[in-house]
N, C-alpha and C positions, 0 to 999 in steps of 0.2 A: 914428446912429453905432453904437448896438448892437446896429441890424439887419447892417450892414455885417460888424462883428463875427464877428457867429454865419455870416453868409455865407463870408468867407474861409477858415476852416477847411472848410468846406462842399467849395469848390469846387476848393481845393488836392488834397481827399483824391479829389475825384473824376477831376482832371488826373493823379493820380499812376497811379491806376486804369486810365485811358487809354493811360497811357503801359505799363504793366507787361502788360497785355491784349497793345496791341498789339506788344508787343516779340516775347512767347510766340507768340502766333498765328504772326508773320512767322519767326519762328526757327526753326517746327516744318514750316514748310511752304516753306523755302529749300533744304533739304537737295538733293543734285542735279543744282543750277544750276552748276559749273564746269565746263560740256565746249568743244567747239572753238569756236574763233572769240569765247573770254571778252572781248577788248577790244574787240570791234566793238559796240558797244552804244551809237556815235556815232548822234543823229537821222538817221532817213532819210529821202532825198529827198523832196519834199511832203509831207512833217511827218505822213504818214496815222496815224501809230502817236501822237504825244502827242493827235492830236486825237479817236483815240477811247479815248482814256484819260481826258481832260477831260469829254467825253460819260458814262462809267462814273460821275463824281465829282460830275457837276452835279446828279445828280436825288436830293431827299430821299429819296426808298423806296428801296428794297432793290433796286439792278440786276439784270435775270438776265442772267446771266452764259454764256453758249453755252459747249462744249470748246473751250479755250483750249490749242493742243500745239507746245510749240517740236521744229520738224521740221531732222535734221541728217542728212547722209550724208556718206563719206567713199570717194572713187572714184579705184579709181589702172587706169591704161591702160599699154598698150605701141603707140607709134604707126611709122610706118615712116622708116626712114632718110633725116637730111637735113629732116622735115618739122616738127622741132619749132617754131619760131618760128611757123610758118603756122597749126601745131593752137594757138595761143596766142593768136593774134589772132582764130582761130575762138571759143574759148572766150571771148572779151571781147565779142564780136560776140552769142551768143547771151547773155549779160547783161545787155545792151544792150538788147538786144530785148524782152524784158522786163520793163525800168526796173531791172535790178537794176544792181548794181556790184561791183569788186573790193575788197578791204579788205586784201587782202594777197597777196605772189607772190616766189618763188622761183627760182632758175636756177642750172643748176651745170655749169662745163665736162665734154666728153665725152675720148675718148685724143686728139684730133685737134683739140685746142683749139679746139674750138667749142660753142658750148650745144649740149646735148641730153638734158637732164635739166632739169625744174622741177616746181615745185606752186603749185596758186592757191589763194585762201579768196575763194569767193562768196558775194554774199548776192543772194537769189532773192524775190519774191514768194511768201506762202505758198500763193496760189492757180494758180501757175503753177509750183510747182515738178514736179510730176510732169514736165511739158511739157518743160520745160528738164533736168533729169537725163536723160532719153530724149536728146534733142539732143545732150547730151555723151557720151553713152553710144556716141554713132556716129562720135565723134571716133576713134576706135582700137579696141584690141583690150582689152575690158575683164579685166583679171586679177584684179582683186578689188571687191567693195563690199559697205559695210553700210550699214545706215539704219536710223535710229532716230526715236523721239518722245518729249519729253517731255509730261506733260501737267500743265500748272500753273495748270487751274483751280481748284481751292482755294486758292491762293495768290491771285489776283484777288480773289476774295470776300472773304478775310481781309482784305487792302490795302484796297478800298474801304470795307467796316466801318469800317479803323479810320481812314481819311482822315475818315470822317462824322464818327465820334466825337470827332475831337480837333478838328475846326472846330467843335463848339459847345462843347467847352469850350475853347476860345481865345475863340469870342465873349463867353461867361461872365465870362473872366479879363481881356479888353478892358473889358468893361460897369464890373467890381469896381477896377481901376485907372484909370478915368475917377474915380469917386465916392471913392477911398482920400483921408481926412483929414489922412495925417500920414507920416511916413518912411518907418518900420519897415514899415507895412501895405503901402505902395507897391511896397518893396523888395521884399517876399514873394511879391508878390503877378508883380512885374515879373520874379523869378528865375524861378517855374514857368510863369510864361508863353515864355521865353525857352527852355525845356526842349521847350514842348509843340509850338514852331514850329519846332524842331529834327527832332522824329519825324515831325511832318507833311510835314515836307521831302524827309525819308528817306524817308517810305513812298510819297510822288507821283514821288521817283525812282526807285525799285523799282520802281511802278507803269509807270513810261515806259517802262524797260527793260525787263522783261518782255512789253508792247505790242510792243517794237518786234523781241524776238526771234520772238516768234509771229506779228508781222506778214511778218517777214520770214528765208526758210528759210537754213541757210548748210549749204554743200557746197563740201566743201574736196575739191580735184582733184589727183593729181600725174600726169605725165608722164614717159615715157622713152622713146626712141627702142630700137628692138628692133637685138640685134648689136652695140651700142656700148658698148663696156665704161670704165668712169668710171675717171680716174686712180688712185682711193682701194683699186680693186684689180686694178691691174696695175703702175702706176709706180711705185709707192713700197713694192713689195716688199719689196729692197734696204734700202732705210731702215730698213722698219720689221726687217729681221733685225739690221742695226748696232745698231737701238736696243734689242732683246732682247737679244743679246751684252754690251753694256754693260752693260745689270740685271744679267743672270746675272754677271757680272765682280762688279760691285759688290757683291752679295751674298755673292760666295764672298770675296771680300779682307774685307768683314763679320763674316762664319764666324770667319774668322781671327785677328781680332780679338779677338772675345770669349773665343774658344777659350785665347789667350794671356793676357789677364785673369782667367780665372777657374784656368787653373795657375802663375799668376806667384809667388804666394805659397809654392806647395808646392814650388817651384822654387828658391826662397828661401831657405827651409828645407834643402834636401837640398845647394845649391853652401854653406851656413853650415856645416852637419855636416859637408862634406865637408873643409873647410878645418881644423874644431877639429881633426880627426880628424889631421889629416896634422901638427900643433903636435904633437898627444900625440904623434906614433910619433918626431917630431923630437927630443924630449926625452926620452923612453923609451930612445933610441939613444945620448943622449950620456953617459947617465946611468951 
């Protein structure tokens, strides 16, 4: 019992450790991480991204770790008239082809009610993405693109660290509420454990997620048919001058408003003097 004792405070202050460690490390090395395609961070197909994350976490020693770079571009074309739908089943087609998929898409009428305008978000194999941006690249007439890299290998390292660290102090704090004599110990013992399987959760899903962004590239695309000009500026010119008319209207009837409130008073004042005034010449007169 009074080994146990001296153990519990032991292993609490060292869970706490774990936890505070790993919180810093993860916090310092997250910065970054919101750029395109934040919600697509659903498993991808044949799981390749948790399973070699599982692979990182399985082995006691210290994984090395290769560059780890979440790769993104953003690619807008001008394609020719009448061909939008066909460059869109082209773009699906070359995703396809390389196991990737669509995670998100776009479409917006053109003057002549018909699509020809949209955007896609792909995700791409990271080994195939050069391959595949070339291939969309010949869909059209490219007018603009950037690409970029993250690189978030320090961040792996930290995650795995502290995935190690906190499974043996959960085995620890497993071991110490097996052997716990009485309530209070149990209870103490069963809160910081309940803490330490909380951050371990956090960090193996950080960990997946980040797997599965640098497994996999995303290249968000938009389209538009060249000559086709979008209702948003040509139709609703008209409108939108009614609706600046109104402002401006509204505004000046405003003006005027306040303008009347802030001389109502002195207004006030000058029809009240003007009235004494005309009393006294009243009675001055009959006098």
């Amino acid at each position: 019992m009074k080994k146990l004792a001296l153990l519990v405070p032991l292993v609490l202050a060292l869970s706490v450790s774990a936890c505070n460690s790993g919180s810093e490390s993860t916090a310092g090395s997250t910065g970054g991480g919101g750029d395109v395609a934040e919600g697509s961070a659903e498993a991808s197909p044949g799981g390749g991204g948790s399973k070699a994350s599982d692979r990182a976490v399985s082995s006691s020693a210290v994984p090395q770790v290769g560059p780890q770079v979440v790769k993104t571009a953003s690619l807008r074309l001008g394609i020719a008239h009448g061909s939008f739908e066909d460059k869109v089943g082209e773009a699906h087609a070359v995703a396809d082809s390389y196991a990737g998929f669509v995670v998100e898409s776009f479409a917006s009428q053109g003057s002549g009610k018909r699509i020809a305008e949209g955007s896609l978000v792909l995700r791409i194999p990271a080994e195939s993405y050069d391959s595949a941006l070339s291939r969309l690249r010949e869909l059209g007439k490219v007018e603009s693109l950037e690409e970029s890299g993250q690189d978030v290998s320090k961040e792996f390292v930290d995650l795995n660290a502290r995935i190690r660290q906190l499974r043996a102090v959960e085995a620890q704090l497993l071991e110490l509420l097996q052997r716990a004599d009485d309530v209070p110990a149990a209870l103490a013992v069963q809160n910081q454990l309940s803490q330490v399987q909380l951050d371990l959760e956090q960090a193996r899903g950080r960990l997946q997620y980040l797997d599965n962004r640098v497994a996999f590239a995303t290249i968000s695309m938009s389209m538009h048919e060249l000559g086709v000009v979008a209702p948003k500026d040509g139709g609703f010119k008209i409108v939108a001058a009614w609706a600046t008319a109104g402002s401006a209207f509204l505004t000046v009837v405003g003006w005027l408003f306040i303008g009347i409130a802030v001389a109502a008073p002195v207004l006030i004042l000058l029809g009240l003097g003007f009235l004494v005034g005309r009393v006294i010449r009243r009675r001055l007169a009959h006098a």
